[in-house]
C-alpha positions, 0 to 999 in steps of 0.5 A: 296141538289136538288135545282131544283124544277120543270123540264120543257121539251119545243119542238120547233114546226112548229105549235102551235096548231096543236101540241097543239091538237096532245098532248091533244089527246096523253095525254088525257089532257088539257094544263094548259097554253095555250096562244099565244107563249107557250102551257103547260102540266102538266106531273107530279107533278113535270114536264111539257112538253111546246111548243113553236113556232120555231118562238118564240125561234127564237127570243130568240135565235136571231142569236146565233144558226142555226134557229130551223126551219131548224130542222123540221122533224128531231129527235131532242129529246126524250120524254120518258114516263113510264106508267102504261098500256103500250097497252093502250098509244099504241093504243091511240097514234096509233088513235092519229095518231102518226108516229110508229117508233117502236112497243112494244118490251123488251129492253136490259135495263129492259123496254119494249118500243114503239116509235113515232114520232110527227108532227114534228119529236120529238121522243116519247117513252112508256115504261112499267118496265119490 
């Protein structure tokens, strides 16, 4: 029996509305929550990529853990996203100006795959089913 009914991936980001901006060109959509503290996007009926300020989960998190800003710009995640038209979310993160990390190429585990980087160093991958 699957308890978990939704999944929600949430990047800590140095600036909420520059990387609100950054995903909404990337995604070619609007958050569905878009308030002081925490942006959302709906990525699926069942999944929702948020972002929350460093500053936030700092105070979440309190003295716990090492403060997430002292990760900026290192690859903290993946997101990975399978689609339908590979070239397609190519070329628009390209526009969107997106770091390329890695053109499309045929992976060993049956994708082929593109790599990006965001502005603050999440790793975002387009992948197409071989």
């Amino acid at each position: 029996m699957n308890r978990i009914l939704i999944s929600e991936i949430i990047l800590y980001v140095e600036d909420q509305q520059r990387s609100t901006a950054f995903y909404t060109k990337l995604l070619r959509k609007n958050p569905v929550l878009n308030v002081p503290g925490m942006t959302e996007f709906e990525l699926s009926q069942t999944c929702k990529l948020g972002l929350m300020p460093n500053s936030g989960i700092a105070k979440i998190l309190s003295d716990k853990i090492p403060h997430p800003q002292t990760g900026n710009g290192i690859p903290r995640c993946e997101l990975y996203l399978v689609v339908k038209d590979l070239e397609i979310e190519f070329e628009n993160a390209k526009q969107t100006g997106a770091k390329l990390i890695s053109p499309p190429e045929d992976r060993d585990w049956g994708d082929k795959v593109c790599y990006f980087a965001d502005p603050d160093g999440h790793i975002i991958a387009f992948a197409e089913k071989l």
